[in-house]
Structure formats: C-alpha cells, structure tokens
Backbone as CSV, one residue per row, in Angstrom:
resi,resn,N_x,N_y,N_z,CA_x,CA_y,CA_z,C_x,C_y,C_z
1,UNK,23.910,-25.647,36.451,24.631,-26.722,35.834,23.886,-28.036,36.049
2,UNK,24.154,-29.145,35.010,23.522,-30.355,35.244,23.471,-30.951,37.162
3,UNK,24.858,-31.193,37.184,25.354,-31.454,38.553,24.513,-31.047,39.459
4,UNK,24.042,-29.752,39.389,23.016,-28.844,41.136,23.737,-27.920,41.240
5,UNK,25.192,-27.696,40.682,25.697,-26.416,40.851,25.209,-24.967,40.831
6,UNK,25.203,-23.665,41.386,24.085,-23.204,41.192,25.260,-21.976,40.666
7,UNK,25.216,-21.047,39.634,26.269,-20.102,39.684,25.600,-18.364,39.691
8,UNK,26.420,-17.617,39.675,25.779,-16.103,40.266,27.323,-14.951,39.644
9,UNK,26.705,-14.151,38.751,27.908,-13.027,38.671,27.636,-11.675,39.440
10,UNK,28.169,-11.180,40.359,28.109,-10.167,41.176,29.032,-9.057,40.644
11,UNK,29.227,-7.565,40.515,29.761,-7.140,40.430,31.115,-6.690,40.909
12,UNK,31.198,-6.920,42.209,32.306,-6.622,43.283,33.175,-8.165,43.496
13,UNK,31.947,-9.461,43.343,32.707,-10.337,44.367,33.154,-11.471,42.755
14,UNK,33.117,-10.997,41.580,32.974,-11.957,40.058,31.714,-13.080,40.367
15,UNK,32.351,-13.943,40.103,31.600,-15.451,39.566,31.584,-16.382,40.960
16,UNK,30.203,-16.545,41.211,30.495,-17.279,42.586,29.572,-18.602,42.394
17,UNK,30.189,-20.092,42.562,29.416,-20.835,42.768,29.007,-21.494,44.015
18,UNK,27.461,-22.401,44.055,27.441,-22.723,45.136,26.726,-24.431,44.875
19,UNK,27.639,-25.325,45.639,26.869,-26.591,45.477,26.335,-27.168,46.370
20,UNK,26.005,-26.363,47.299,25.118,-26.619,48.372,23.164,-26.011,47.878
21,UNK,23.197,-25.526,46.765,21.525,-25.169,46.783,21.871,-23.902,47.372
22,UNK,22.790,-22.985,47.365,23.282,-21.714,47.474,23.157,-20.920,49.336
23,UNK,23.511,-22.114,50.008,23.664,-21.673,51.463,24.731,-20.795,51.282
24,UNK,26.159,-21.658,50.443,27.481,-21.295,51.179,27.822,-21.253,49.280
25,UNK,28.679,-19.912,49.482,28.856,-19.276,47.909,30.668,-19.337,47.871
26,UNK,31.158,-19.557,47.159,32.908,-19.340,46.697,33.267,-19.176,45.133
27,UNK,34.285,-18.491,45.360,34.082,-17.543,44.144,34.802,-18.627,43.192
28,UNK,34.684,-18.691,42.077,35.085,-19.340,40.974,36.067,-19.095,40.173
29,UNK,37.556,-19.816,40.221,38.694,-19.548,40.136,38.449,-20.021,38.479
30,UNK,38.302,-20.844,38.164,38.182,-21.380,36.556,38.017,-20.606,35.800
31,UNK,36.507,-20.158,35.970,35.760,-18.738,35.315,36.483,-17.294,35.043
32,UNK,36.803,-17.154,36.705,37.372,-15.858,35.983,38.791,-15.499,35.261
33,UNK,39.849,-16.621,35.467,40.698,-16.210,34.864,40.546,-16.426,33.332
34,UNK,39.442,-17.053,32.839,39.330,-17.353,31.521,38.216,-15.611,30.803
35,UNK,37.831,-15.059,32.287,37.613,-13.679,31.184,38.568,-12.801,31.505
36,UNK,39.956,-12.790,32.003,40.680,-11.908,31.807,41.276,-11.600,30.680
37,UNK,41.064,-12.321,29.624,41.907,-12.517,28.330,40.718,-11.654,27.631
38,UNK,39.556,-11.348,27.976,38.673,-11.038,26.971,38.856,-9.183,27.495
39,UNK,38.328,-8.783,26.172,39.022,-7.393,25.753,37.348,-6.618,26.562
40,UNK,37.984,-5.455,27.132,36.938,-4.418,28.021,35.852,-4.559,27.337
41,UNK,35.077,-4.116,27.865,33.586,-4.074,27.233,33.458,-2.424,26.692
42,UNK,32.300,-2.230,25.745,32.375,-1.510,24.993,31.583,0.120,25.697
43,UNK,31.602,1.098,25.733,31.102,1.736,26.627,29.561,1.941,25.689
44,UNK,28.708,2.533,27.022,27.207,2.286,26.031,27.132,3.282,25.725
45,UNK,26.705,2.703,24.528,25.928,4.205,23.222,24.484,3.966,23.338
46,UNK,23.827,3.489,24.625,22.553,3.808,23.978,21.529,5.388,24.737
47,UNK,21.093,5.646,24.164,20.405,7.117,24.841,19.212,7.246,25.454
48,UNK,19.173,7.571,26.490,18.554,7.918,27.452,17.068,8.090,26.857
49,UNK,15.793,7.608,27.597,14.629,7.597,27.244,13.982,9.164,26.955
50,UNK,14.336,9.863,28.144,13.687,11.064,28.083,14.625,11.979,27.007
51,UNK,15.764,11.953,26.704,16.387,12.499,25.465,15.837,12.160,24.051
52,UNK,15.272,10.906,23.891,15.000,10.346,22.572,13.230,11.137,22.322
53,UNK,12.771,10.660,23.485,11.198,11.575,23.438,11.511,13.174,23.252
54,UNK,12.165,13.199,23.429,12.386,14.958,23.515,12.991,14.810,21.944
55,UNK,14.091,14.690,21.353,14.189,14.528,20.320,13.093,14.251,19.243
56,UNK,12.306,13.550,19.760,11.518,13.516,19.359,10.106,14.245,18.667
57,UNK,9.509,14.610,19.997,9.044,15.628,19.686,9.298,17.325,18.969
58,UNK,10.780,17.036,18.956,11.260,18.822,18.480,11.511,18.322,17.056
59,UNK,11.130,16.968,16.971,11.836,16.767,15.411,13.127,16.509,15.276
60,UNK,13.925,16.621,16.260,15.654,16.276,15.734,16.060,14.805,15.309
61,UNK,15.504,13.971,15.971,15.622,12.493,15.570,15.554,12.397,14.150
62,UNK,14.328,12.639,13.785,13.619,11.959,12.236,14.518,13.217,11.333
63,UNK,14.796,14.594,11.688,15.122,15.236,10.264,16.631,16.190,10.942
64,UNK,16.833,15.576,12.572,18.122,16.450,12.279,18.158,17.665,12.943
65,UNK,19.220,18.350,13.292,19.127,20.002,14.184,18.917,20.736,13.214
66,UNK,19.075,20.454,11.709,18.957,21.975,10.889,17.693,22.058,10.184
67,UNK,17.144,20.495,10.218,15.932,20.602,9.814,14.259,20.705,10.588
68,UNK,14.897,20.304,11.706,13.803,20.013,12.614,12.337,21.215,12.228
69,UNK,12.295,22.628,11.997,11.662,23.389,11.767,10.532,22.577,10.383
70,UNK,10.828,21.526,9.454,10.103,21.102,9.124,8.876,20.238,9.534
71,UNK,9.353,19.766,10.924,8.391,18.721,11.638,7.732,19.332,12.468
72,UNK,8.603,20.737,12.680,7.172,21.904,13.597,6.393,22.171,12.770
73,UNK,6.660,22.607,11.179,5.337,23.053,10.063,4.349,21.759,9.585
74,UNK,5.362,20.525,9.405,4.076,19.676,9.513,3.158,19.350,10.865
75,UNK,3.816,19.501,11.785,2.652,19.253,13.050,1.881,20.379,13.258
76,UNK,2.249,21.311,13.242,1.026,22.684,13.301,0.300,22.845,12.015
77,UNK,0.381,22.185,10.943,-0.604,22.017,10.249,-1.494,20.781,10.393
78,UNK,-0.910,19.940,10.853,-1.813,18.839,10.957,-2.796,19.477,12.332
79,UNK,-1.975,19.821,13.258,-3.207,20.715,14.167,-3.943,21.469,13.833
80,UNK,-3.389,22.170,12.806,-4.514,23.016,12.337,-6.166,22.661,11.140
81,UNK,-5.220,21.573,10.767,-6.312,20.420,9.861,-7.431,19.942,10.891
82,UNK,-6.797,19.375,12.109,-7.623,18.662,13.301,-8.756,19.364,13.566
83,UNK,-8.223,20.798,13.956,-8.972,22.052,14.549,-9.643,22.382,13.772
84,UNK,-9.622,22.528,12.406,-10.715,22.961,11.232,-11.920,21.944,10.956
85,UNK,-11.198,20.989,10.799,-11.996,20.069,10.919,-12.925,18.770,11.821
86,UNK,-12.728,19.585,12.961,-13.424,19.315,14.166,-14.597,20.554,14.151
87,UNK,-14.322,21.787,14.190,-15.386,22.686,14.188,-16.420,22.244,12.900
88,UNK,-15.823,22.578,11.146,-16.791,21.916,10.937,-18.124,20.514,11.423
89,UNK,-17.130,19.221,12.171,-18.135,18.852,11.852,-18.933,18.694,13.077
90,UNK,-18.509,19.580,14.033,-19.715,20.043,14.903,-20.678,21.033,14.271
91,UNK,-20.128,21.967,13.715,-21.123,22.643,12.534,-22.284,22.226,11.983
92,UNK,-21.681,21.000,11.117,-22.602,19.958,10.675,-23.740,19.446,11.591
93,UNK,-22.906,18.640,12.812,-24.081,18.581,13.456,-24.944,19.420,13.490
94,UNK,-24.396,20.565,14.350,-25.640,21.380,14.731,-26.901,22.069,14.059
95,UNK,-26.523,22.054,12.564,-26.827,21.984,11.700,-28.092,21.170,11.180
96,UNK,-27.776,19.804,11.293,-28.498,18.718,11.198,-30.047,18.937,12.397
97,UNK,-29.352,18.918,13.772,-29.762,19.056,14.903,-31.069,20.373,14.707
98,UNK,-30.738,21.402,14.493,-31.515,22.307,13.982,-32.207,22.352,13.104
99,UNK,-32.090,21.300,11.584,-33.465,20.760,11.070,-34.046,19.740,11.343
100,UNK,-33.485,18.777,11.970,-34.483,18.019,12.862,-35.421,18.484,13.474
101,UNK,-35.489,20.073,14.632,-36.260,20.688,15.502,-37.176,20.775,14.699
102,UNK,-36.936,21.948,13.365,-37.812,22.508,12.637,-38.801,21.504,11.475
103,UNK,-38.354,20.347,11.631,-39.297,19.369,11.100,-38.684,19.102,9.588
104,UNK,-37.595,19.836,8.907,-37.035,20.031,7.716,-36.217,18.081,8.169
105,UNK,-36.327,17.509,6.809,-35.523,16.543,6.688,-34.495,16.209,5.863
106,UNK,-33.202,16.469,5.357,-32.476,16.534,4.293,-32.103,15.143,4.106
107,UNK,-32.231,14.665,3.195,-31.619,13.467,2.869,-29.773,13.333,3.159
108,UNK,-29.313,12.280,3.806,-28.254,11.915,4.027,-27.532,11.495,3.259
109,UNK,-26.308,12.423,2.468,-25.585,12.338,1.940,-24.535,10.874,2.228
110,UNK,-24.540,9.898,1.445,-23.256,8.991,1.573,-22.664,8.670,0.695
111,UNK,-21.032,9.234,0.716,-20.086,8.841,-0.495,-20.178,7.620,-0.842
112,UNK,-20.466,7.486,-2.099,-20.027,6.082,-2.860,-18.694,5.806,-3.409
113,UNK,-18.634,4.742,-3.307,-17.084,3.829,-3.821,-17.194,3.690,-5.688
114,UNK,-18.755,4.167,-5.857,-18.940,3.984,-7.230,-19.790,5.187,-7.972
115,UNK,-19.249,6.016,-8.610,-19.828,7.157,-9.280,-21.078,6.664,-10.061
C-alpha cells in the first residue's frame, strides 16, 4: 500500500497486514469479511502435465478415443518415410564416395526453381 503497509494472504491464517515493514503481522478484519459474500471458487479443470503428453502422444487429444488409431498410421508412416529416406541418402552417399575412389566424376545434379 502507498502508506508502508505491507499485506500477505496465507491459507490457514486469511489476510494479514503488517505496518511495521512485516516484524509483527495481524490479520485483517476489513478484508476478509468483504470476501465472505463472494461465491466459492470454481474447482480446477485444468489437467495434469503428464496426462496431456500422454494424450498426446496416443493421439487422444488432437482426434479423440475412437479415432486416435489415425495418428498411430500417420506417425508410423512418417517413420517409415524418415527410415526410407535416411537409408537412401546414405546410399547416395556411398555411392558418390565410391566414385570419387575410382576416379569416375558425375556431375552434380541440382534442382532448379526454373525448368
């Protein structure tokens, strides 16, 4: 507060102020009878971290318990895209790597933005 008042909400003891720079604390009669009029608080809906990651990952969040089996077929294909296409392009390399040895030079293919 402007004054130096210093104030504190505790769970057990309510609203306690102190105008000493908080040596000596007393609980605050003003305050709290002005939240007895106010209506309970709302219970929490929010969900737990490790439930939402887990949801997550099984797919139930984004499509749901009956659908979730869609977000397992898109992720095991996208793994399987990863995996295909990681071997190729070690392939490639090695490939490359092996006419380098043999002295063969292929010109380096680079897609153009313009046919």
């Amino acid at each position: 507060w402007p004054d130096g008042t210093l104030g504190a909400a505790t769970p057990k003891k309510g609203f306690l102020l102190s105008v000493d720079g908080g040596s000596a604390w007393e609980p605050a009669q003003d305050l709290a009878g002005a939240l007895d009029g106010l209506p309970p608080p709302l219970p929490e809906s929010s969900i737990p971290l490790g439930k939402f990651l887990t949801d997550l990952h099984t797919g139930k969040a984004l499509m749901g318990k009956a659908h979730q089996w869609i977000w397992i077929d898109v992720l095991g294909l996208a793994l399987l895209f990863l995996a295909g296409s990681g071997v190729f392009l070690w392939w490639k390399f090695r490939q490359r790597k092996e006419e380098r040895r043999r002295g063969e030079r292929l010109p380096r293919r680079v897609p153009s933005a313009f046919p």
